[in-house]
Structures are given as C-alpha cells and as structure tokens.
C-alpha positions in Angstrom: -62.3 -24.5 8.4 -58.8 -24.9 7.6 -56.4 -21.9 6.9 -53.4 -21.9 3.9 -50.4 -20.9 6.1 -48.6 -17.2 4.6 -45.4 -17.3 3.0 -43.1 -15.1 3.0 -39.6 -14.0 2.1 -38.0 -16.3 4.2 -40.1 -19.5 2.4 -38.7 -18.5 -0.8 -36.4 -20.9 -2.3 -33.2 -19.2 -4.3 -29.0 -20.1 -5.1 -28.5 -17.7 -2.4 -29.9 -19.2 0.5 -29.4 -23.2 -1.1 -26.2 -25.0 1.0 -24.7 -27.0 -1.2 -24.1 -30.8 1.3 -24.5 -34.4 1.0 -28.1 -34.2 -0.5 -27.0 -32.0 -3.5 -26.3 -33.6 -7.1 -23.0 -33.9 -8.6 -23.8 -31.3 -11.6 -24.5 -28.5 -9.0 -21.1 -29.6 -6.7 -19.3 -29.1 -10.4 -21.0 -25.9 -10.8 -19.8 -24.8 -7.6 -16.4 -25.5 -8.3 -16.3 -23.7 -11.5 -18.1 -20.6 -9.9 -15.3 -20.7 -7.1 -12.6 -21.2 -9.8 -13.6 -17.9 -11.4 -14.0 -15.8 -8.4 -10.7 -17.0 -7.2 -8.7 -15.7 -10.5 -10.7 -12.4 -10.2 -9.2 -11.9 -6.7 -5.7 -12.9 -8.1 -6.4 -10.2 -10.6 -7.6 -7.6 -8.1 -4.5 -8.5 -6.6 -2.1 -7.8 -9.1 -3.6 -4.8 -10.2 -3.9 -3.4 -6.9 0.1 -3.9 -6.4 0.7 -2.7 -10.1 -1.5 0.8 -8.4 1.1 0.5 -5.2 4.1 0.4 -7.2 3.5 3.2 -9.3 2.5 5.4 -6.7 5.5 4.6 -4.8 7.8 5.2 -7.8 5.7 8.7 -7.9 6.4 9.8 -4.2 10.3 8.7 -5.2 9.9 11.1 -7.9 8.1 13.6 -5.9 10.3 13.9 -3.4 13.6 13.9 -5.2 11.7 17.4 -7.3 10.9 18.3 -3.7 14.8 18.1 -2.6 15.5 20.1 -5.6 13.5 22.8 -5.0 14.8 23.5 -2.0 18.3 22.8 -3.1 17.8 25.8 -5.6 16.2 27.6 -3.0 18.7 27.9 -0.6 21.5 28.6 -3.3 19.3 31.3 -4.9 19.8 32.9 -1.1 23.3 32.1 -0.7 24.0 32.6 -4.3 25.9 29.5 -4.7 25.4 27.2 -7.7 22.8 23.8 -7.4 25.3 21.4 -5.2 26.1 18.1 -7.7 24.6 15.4 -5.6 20.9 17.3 -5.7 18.5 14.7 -8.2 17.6 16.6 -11.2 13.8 16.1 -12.6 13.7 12.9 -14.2 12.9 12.7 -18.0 9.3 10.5 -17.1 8.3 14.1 -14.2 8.9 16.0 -17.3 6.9 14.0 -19.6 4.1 13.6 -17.1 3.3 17.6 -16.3 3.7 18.7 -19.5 1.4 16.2 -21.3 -1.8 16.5 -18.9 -4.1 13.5 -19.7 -2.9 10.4 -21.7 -5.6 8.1 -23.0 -4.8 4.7 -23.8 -7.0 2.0 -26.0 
C-alpha cells in the first residue's frame, strides 16, 4: 500500500519564498524591477521627511534654549534689580505664535 506524502507549510509555493534567477521569465524580472523602483522612492521619501522632522526639532531646541537664556537673564536681574542685559534673545515671533495657538490642523 502506498502512502500520499504530507505537505505542509514549507511545500507551499508563494512571491515570498519564489527567487527570482536564470529560470524566471522576463515579465516577472520586469515586475521585480518596478516593485524595487517603488520601494526605493518610498525610502527616499522616508528620508526626506525624516530630515524635514530633524530640522524642525533642531530649529525648536534653538528656540528653546534662547527662551531658556532669557528666563534666567530676567531672573537674575529681577534679584539684582538691574534691567534685561541687550545681548539676551528675546522670544521669537514663531514661540509666540506656537504657545498661544495650541493645535493647528492642516488639510
């Protein structure tokens, strides 16, 4: 009596586990191409928006710390009594904008 060998996961045939080589037709080689095409300009754009994210939140700890030096600028002249030295940043127009308005939604 013969037996019908089991299959299992590993027998099953998908894209996934398919190597695309020698043996593999032109059309699918092409399709391969354009897949890799659109993946790599989705990384480009992962990339630029990930520097766009850097960029502002370096312009924020700029802005952040120059509020910082202020407030301790006005601190220590409040305790000395003298008025805000010259060279201390002021709070730029955009810091002012930003805590007063809470959230901005775009569309």
């Amino acid at each position: 009596m013969r037996t019908v060998p089991l299959k299992g996961a590993t027998n099953v045939r998908s894209i996934a586990n398919i190597r695309i080589g020698h043996d593999a037709s032109a059309w699918s080689k092409y399709f391969r191409l354009g897949n890799l095409a659109f993946e790599r300009e989705r990384r480009d754009l992962d990339i630029r928006a990930a520097m766009e994210r850097a960029g502002d939140s370096e312009r924020r700890v700029a802005e952040i710390e120059a509020e910082e030096a202020l407030l301790l600028a006005s601190i220590e002249a409040a305790k000395t009594g003298s008025p805000l030295p010259a060279n201390i940043p002021r709070r730029t127009e955009a810091s002012r904008r930003r805590g007063s308005a809470g959230f901005v939604l775009r569309y």
